[in-house]
N, C-alpha and C positions, 0 to 999 in steps of 0.2 A: 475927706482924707487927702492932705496934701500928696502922701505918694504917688496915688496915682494917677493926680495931674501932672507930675512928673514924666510917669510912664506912659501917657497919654501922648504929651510934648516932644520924649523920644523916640515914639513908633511912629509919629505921623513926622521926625525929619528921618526917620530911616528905613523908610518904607521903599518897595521896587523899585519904585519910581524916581524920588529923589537917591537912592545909591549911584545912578550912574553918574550924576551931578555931584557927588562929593569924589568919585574914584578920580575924576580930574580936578580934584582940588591938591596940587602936591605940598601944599603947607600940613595941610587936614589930614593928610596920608601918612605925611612925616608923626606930626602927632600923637597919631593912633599907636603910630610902631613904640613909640617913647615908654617907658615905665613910669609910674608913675605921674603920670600927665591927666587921669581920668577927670580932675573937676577940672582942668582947664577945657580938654574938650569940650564937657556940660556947659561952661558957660557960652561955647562959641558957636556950636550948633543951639542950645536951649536958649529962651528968654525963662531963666529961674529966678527967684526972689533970693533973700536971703534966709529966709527958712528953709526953701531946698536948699542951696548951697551949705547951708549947717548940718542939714540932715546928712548929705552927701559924705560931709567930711568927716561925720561919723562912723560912716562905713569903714571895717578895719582896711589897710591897704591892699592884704592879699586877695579879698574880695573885690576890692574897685580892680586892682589888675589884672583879676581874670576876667572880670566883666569887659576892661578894656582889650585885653587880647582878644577876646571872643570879636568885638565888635570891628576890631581891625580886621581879622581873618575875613567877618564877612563881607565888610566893603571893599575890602582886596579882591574880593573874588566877585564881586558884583551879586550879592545874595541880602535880599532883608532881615532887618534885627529886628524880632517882636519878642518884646519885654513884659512881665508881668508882673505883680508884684503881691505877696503873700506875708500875714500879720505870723509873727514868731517871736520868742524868745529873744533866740543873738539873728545876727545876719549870718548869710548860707546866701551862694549863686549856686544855680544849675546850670549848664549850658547844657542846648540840644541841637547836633546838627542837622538839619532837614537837607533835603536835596536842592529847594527854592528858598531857603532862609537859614537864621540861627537861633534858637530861641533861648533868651536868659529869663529863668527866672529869680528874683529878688526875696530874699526871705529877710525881712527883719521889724522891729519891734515899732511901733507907733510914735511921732514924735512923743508925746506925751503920756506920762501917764497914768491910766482911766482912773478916777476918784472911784473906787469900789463900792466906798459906801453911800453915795449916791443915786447908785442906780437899784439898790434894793426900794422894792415898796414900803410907803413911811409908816404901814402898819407892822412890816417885819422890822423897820428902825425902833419904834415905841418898845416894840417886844420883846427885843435883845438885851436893847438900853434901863428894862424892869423888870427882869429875871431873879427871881429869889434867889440868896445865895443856900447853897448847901447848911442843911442844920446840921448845929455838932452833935454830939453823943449827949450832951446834956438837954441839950432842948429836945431831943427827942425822947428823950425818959420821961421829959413833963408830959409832953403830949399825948404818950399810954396812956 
């Protein structure tokens, strides 16, 4: 699941450890305060492909911008971002503040997707696909 090698890639750069290393980054700081700036961050803190970065831009903006104010407030404050990420319908952030961190979580829907009828067994595919149709009122009079 690409997302969360994604969310993998941004807990391990926004972890305790490396937030004091980005609070003295004043480009990186600037950034974060910006609106709508979220994929640029991603790309400058993350090594993403270009499937995240498509996914990313998927996400509608008022979710990327809360997720980015979230993540500004906690490196301003010297506090970790631990991200996690949840399969749903549309996208939805949560933000949770902790006393040692901020936690976001990511709700939204898979790149792709799932071929449904693939993943039935191909005794229930046979079985669907040779289902009698309803008889009418005549053929059931024959059969009396």
């Amino acid at each position: 699941m690409p997302q969360m090698l994604m969310v993998t890639k941004a807990n391990n750069a926004l972890t305790a450890e490396t937030v004091g290393a980005l609070q003295g980054n004043e480009d990186l700081l600037e950034m974060l305060g910006r609106p709508g700036a979220f994929l640029d961050i991603a790309r400058e803190l993350l090594e993403l492909t270009a499937e995240d970065l498509r996914y990313l831009s998927g996400i509608p903006h008022a979710v990327r911008d809360a997720m980015r104010a979230a993540i500004h407030a906690a490196v301003a404050e010297g506090r970790a971002v631990q991200i996690s990420y949840h399969p749903a319908y549309e996208f939805e952030a949560r933000v949770f503040d902790f006393v040692s961190a901020v936690g976001i979580e990511l709700h939204g829907p898979y790149t792709l997707p799932a071929p449904r009828e693939s993943y039935k067994p191909a005794s229930t595919r046979a079985r669907s696909s040779q289902r009698a149709k309803p008889a009418t009122r005549r053929q059931a009079k024959k059969r009396r």
